[in-house]
C-alpha positions as CSV (number, residue, x, y, z in Angstrom):
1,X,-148.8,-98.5,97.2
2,X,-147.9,-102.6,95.9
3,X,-150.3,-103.3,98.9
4,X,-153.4,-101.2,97.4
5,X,-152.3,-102.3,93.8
6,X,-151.8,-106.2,94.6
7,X,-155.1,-106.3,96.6
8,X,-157.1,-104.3,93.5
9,X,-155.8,-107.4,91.0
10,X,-156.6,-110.3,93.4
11,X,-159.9,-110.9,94.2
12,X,-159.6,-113.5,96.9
13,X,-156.5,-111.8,98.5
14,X,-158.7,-108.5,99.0
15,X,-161.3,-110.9,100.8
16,X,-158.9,-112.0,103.3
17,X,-156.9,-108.5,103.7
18,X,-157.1,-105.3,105.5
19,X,-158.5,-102.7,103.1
20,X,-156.6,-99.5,103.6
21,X,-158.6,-96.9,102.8
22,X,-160.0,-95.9,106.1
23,X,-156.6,-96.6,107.7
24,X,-154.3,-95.2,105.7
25,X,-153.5,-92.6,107.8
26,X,-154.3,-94.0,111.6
27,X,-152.4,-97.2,110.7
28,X,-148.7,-96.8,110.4
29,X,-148.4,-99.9,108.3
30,X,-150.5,-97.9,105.4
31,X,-148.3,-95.1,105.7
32,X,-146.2,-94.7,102.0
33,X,-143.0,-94.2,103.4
34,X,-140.1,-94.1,100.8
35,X,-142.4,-92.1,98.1
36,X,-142.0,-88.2,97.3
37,X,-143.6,-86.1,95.5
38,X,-142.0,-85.0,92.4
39,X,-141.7,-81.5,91.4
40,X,-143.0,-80.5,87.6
41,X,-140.7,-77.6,87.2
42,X,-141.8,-74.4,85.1
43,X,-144.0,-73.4,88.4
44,X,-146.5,-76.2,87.8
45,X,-147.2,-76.4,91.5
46,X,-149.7,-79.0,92.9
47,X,-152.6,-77.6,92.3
48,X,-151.7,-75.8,88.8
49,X,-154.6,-75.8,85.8
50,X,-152.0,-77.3,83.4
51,X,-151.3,-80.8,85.7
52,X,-155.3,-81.5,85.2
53,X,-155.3,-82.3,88.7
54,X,-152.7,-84.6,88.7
55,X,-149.4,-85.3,90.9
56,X,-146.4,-87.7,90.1
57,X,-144.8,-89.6,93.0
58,X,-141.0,-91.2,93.1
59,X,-140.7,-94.1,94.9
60,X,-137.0,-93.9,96.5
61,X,-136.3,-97.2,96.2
62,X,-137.5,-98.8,93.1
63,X,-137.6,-96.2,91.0
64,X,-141.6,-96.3,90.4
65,X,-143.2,-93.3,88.7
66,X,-147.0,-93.3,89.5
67,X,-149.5,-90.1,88.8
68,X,-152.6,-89.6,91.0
69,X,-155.0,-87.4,90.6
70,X,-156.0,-85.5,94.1
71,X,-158.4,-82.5,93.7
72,X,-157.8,-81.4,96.6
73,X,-155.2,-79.1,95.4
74,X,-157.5,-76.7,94.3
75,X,-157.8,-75.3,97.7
76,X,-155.0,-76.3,99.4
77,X,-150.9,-75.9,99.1
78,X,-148.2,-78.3,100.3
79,X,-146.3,-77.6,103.1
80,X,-144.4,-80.9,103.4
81,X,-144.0,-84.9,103.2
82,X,-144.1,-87.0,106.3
83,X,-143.4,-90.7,105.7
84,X,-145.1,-89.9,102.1
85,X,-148.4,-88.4,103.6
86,X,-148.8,-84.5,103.2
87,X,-149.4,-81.7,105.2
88,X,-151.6,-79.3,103.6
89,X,-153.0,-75.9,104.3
90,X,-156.1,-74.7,103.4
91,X,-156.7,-71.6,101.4
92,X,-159.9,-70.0,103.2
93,X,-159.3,-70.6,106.4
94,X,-155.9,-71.9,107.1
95,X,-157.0,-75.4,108.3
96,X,-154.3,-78.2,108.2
97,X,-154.7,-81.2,106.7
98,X,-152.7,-84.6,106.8
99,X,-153.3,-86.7,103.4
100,X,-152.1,-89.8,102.1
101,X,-152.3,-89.5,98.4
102,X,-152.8,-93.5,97.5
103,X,-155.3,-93.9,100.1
104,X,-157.1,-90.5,100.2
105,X,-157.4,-90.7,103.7
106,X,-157.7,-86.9,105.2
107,X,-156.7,-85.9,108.9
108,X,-158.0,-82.4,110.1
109,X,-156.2,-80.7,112.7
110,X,-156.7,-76.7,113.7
111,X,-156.0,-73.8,111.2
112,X,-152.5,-72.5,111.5
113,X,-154.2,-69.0,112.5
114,X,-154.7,-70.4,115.9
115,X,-150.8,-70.5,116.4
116,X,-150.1,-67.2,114.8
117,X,-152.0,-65.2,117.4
118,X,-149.6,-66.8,119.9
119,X,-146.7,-65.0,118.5
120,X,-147.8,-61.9,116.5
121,X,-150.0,-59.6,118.4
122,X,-152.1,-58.1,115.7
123,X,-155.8,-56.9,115.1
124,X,-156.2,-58.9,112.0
125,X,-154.7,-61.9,111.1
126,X,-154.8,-62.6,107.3
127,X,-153.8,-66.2,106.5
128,X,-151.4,-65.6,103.8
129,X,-149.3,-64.2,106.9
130,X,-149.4,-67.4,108.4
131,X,-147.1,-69.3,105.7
132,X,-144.9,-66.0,105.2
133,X,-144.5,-65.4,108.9
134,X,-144.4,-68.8,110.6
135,X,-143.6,-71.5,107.3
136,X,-141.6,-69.2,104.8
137,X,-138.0,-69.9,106.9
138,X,-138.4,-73.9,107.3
139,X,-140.1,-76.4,109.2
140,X,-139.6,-79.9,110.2
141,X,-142.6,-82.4,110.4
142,X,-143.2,-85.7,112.8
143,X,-146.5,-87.2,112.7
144,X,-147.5,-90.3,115.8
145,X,-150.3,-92.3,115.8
146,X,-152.5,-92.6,119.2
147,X,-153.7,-96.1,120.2
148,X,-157.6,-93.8,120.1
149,X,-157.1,-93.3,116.7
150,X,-156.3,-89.7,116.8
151,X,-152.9,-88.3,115.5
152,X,-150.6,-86.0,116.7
153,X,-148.9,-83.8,114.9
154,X,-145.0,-81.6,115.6
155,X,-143.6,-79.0,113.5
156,X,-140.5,-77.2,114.1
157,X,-140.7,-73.6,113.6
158,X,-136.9,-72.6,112.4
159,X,-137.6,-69.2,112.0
160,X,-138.9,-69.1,115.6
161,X,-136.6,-72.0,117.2
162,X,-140.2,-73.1,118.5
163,X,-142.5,-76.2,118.2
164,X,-145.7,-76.3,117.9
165,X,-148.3,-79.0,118.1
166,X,-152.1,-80.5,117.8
167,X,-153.6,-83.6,117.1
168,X,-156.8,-84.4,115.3
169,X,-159.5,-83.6,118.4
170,X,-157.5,-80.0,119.1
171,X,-159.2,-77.0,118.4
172,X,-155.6,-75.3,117.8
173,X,-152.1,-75.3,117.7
174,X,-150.1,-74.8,121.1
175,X,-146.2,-73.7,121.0
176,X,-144.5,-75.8,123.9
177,X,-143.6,-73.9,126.9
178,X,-139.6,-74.5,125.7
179,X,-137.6,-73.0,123.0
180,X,-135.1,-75.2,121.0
181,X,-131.1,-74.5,119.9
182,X,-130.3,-72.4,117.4
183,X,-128.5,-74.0,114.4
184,X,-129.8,-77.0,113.7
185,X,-131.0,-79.8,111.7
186,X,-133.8,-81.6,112.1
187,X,-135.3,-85.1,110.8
188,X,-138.7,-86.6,111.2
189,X,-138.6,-90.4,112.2
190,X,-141.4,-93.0,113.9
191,X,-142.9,-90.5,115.4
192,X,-140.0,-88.4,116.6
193,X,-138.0,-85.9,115.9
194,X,-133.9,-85.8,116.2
195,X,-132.0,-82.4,116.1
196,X,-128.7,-81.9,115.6
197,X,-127.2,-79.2,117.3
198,X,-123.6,-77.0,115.6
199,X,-121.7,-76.1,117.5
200,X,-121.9,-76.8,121.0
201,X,-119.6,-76.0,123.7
202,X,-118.1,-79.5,124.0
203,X,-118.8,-80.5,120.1
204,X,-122.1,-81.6,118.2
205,X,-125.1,-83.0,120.5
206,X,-127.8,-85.2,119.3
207,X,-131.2,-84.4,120.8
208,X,-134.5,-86.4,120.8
209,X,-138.2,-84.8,121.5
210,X,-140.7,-87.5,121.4
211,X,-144.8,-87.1,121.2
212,X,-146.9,-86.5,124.0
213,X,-147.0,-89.3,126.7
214,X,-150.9,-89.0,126.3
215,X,-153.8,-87.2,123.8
216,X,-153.8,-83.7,124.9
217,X,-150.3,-83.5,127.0
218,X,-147.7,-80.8,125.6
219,X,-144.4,-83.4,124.3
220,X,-142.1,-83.5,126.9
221,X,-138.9,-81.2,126.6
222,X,-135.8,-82.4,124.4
223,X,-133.3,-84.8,125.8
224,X,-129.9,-85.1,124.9
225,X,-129.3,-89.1,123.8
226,X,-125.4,-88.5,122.0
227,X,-122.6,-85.6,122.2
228,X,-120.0,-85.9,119.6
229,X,-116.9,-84.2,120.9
230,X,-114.3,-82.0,118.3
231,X,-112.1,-84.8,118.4
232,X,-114.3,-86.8,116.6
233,X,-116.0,-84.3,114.3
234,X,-116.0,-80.8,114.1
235,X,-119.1,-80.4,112.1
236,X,-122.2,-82.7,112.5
237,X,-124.8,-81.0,109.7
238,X,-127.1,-83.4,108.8
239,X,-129.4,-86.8,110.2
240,X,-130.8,-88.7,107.8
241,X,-132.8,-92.3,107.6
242,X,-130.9,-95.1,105.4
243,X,-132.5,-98.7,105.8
244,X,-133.9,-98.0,108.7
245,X,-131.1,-96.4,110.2
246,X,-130.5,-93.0,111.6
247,X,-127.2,-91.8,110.1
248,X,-125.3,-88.5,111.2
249,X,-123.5,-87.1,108.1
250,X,-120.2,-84.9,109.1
251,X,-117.1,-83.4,108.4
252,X,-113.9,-83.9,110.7
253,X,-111.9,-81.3,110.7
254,X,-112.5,-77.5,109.5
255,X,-111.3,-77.6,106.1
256,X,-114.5,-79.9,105.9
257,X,-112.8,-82.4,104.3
258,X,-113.1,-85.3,104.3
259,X,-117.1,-86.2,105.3
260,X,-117.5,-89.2,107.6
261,X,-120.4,-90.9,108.7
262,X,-121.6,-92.3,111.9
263,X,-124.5,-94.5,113.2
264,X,-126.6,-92.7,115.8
265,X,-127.2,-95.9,117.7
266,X,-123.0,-96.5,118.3
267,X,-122.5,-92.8,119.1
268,X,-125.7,-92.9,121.7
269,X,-123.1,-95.4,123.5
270,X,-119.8,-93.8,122.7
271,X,-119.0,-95.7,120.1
272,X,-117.6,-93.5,117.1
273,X,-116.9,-96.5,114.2
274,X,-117.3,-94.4,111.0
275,X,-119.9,-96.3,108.4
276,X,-117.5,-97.2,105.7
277,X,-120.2,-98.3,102.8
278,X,-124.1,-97.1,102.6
279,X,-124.3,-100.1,99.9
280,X,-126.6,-98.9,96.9
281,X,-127.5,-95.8,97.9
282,X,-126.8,-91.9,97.8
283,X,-127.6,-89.2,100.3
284,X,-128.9,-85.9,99.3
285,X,-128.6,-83.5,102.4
286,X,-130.5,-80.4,102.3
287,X,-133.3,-79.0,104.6
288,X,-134.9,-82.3,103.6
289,X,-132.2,-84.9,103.6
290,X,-133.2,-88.4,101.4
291,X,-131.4,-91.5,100.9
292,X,-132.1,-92.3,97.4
293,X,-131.0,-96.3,95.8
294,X,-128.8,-96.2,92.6
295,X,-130.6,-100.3,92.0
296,X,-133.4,-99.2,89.7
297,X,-132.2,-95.6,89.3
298,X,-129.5,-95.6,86.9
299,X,-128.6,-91.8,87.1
300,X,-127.9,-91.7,90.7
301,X,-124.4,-93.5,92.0
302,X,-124.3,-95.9,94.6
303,X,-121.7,-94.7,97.6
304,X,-121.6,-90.8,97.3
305,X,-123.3,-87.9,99.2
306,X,-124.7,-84.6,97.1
307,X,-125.2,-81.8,99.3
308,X,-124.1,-77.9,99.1
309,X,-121.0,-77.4,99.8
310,X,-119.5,-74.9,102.7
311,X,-116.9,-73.8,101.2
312,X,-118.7,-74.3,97.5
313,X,-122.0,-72.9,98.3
314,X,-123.5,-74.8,95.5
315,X,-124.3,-78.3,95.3
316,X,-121.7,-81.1,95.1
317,X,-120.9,-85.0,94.9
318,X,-118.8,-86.6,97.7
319,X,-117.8,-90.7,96.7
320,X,-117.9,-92.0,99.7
321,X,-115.4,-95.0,98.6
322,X,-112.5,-92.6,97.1
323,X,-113.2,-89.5,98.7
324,X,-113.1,-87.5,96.0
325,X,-115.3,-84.5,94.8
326,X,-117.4,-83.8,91.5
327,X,-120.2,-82.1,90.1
328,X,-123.7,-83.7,90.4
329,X,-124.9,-83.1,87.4
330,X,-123.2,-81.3,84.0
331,X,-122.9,-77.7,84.4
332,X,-125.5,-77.0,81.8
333,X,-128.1,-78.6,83.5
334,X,-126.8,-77.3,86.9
335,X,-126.2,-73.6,85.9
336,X,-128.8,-73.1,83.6
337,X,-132.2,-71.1,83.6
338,X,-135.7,-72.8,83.4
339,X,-136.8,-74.2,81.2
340,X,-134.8,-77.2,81.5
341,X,-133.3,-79.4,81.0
342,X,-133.6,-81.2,84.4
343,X,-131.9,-83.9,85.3
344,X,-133.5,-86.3,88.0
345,X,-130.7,-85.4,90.4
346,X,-131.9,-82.2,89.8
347,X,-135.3,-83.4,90.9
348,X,-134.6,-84.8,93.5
349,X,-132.2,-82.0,94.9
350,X,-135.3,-79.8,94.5
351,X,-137.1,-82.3,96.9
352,X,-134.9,-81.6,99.8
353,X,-135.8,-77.3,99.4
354,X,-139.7,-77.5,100.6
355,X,-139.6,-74.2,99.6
356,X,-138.4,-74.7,95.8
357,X,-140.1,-78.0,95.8
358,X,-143.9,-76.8,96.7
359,X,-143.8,-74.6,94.2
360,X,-143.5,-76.3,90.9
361,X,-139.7,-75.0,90.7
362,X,-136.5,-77.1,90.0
363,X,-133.5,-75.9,91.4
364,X,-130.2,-74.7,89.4
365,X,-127.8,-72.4,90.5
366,X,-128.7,-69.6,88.3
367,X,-132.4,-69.8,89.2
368,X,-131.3,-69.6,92.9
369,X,-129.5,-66.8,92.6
370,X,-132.2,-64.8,91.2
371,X,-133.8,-61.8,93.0
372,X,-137.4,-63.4,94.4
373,X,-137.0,-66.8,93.7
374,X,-138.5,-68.5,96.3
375,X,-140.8,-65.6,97.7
C-alpha cells in the first residue's frame, strides 16, 4: 500500500519503478501482507447497500485505517484473507476469485461446484450448498506463485480433513488423493501450509505440505518437519507468523497453565528454548491466528496472548511477562448484544472467526451464544 501511495505522489519515482497493478497478484512483492479487512459490525458485510461499496482495511502493524471501494462485492462474498489478497466466490456460478484490494488485480480459478461433485453424489448441485457443505466448518488458505505466471491455490477442508486445489489455467478443483489428521490447526505462510497436530501418540507433531513441484502436479503429501513430546508440552493449539517467524503457541501441562511459546525453526532441530519476549506485539489465536503491534495501536498491550480459553470457553488475556490472566476487553463490551460498543480488540477478535468476520458481525459472548448466529 506505501508502495502504490509513494509512487502516485512522485512523479519521477513512478518513472523509474515497477507499477503494480498488473502484478499485484503474480508478484509476491505486491502482495499486502500485514493488512486485514475490518469487519463493520451490525451485519454490514462486504458487499452491503449501506457501506456504498466500500471496505476498510487495518494495517497490523502501523495502525493505518484506509477505505477502498471494490464493487466487486456486489456479486461476490468473502471466504478469506491470504497475505491481505481475498478469496472470493462468486454468486451465479460459484467461480473463485483471488483479489488484491489496493491493486485490483483479479485471479480466476474453477467454481467451487467442480469440487462438490467430488464429494456429494447428487443430481443437482445448487451453489449455495457449496459454502454450507464444504466452507461453513473452516478452511485454511495458501496461495504460491508459478515462475509462468499462474498461481496456485490450497484450501483445507476442516469439515472434510481434505485439501483441495487449482491454479489459475485449471478448469476445477481436485481433492488430493490423501486425507489429513483430525484436530488440527492450520496457518498459511510463503506458500505453504503448516498443521499442527493434538494429540499425537508421542505428543504434538508439526507437519508441512508444500505446493505442487510443477503447474498441474497434485502437492505432494504432508511431511512431518517437528514432534513435540508431552514432556515438553502437552498441548500445542496454535501456529502463528510474528516478524517473520513461525511461532507455536502452547500449554505445558493439562491444567493449561501456564502457555509457553516456541520457535518452529529450534523445535525442527530439537531445540525446545521457550521465546521469553514477542517484543511489541500481541497474539490473537483463533481459527485465524494474527500477531497484532501495540507501537501505533494504543489499545492492544505489548507481551500478552488473547485467545479462548479451554477451561474458560470464552476469550481471555494471557501477559506473557507475568503470567497472569485478565479479561480482554471490559465485560460490557465483551458480554453485550449488538449494537455495540466494540472495542478494536473486539475487532480484531472477530478477524480470527472467518465465519463471524465475513459477515459484517463483531463478536461478543452474548451474540455467540445465540441460536443461528453464524448460519
Amino acid at each position: 500500500m506505501d508502495y502504490v501511495r509513494l509512487r502516485a505522489v512522485y512523479k519521477n519515482w513512478r518513472y523509474i519503478t515497477i507499477c503494480p497493478r498488473g502484478h499485484g497478484i503474480t508478484d509476491p512483492r505486491f502482495h499486502p501482507r500485514r493488512w486485514m479487512m475490518l469487519p463493520e459490525g451490525h451485519g454490514l458485510h462486504p458487499g452491503h447497500y449501506k457501506l456504498g461499496g466500500y471496505v476498510r482495511f487495518l494495517n497490523l502493524d502501523t495502525g493505518t485505517l484506509v477505505r477502498v471501494k471494490l464493487p466487486l462485492f456486489k456479486n461476490h462474498c468473502i471466504l478469506d484473507s491470504i497475505n491481505g489478497l481475498l478469496l472470493l466466490q462468486r454468486d451465479e456460478d460459484s467461480a473463485i476469485l483471488l483479489l488484491n484490494p489496493f491493486t485490483s488485480d483479479i485471479t480466476e480459478l474453477p467454481p467451487l461446484s467442480t469440487l462438490l461433485t467430488q464429494v456429494v453424489t447428487q443430481s443437482e448441485i445448487t451453489f449455495g450448498l457449496c459454502y454450507c457443505y464444504l466452507l461453513k466448518h473452516g478452511m485454511s488458505t495458501a496461495v504460491f506463485c508459478n515462475n509462468d505466471g499462474t498461481t496456485t491455490v490450497m484450501i483445507i477442508l476442516h469439515h472434510l480433513s481434505q485439501l483441495a486445489y487449482a491454479n489459475s489455467q485449471d478448469k476445477q478443483w481436485i481433492l488430493a488423493s490423501w486425507d489429513l489428521p483430525l484436530n488440527m490447526k492450520a496457518l498459511s505462510c510463503q506458500g505453504k501450509l503448516y498443521l499442527v497436530q493434538y494429540p499425537a501418540s508421542h505428543g504434538s507433531q508439526v507437519l508441512q505440505i508444500d505446493p505442487p513441484l510443477q503447474v498441474g502436479s497434485p502437492p505432494p503429501r504432508p511431511k512431518l518437519i517437528a514432534t513435540c513430546p508431552t514432556n515438553k508440552l502437552v498441548y500445542g493449539y496454535h501456529l502463528v507468523e510474528c516478524d517473520s517467524n513461525i511461532l507455536l503457541v502452547c500449554h505445558t501441562d493439562d491444567s493449561r497453565s501456564p502457555i509457553l511459546i516456541y520457535n518452529l525453526e529450534n523445535i525442527i532441530v530439537g531445540r525446545f528454548t521457550p521465546v521469553r519476549s514477542i517484543g511489541k506485539h500481541a497474539l490473537f489465536l483463533g481459527e485465524r491466528s494474527l500477531s497484532v503491534s501495540s507501537k501505533a495501536l494504543p489499545t492492544i498491550i505489548a507481551e500478552t496472548i488473547i485467545y479462548k480459553g479451554p477451561r474458560e470457553h470464552r476469550f481471555v488475556q494471557y501477559h506473557l511477562s507475568t503470567a497472569k490472566w485478565s479479561e480482554p476487553v471490559d465485560e460490557c463490551s465483551i458480554y453485550g448484544y449488538s449494537p455495540g460498543p466494540h472495542s478494536l480488540i473486539q475487532h480484531i477478535i472477530t478477524c480470527c472467526i472467518r465465519r463471524a468476520w465475513n459477515k459484517g458481525l463483531i463478536y461478543s459472548e452474548a451474540e455467540a451464544y445465540k441460536p443461528g448466529w453464524l448460519t
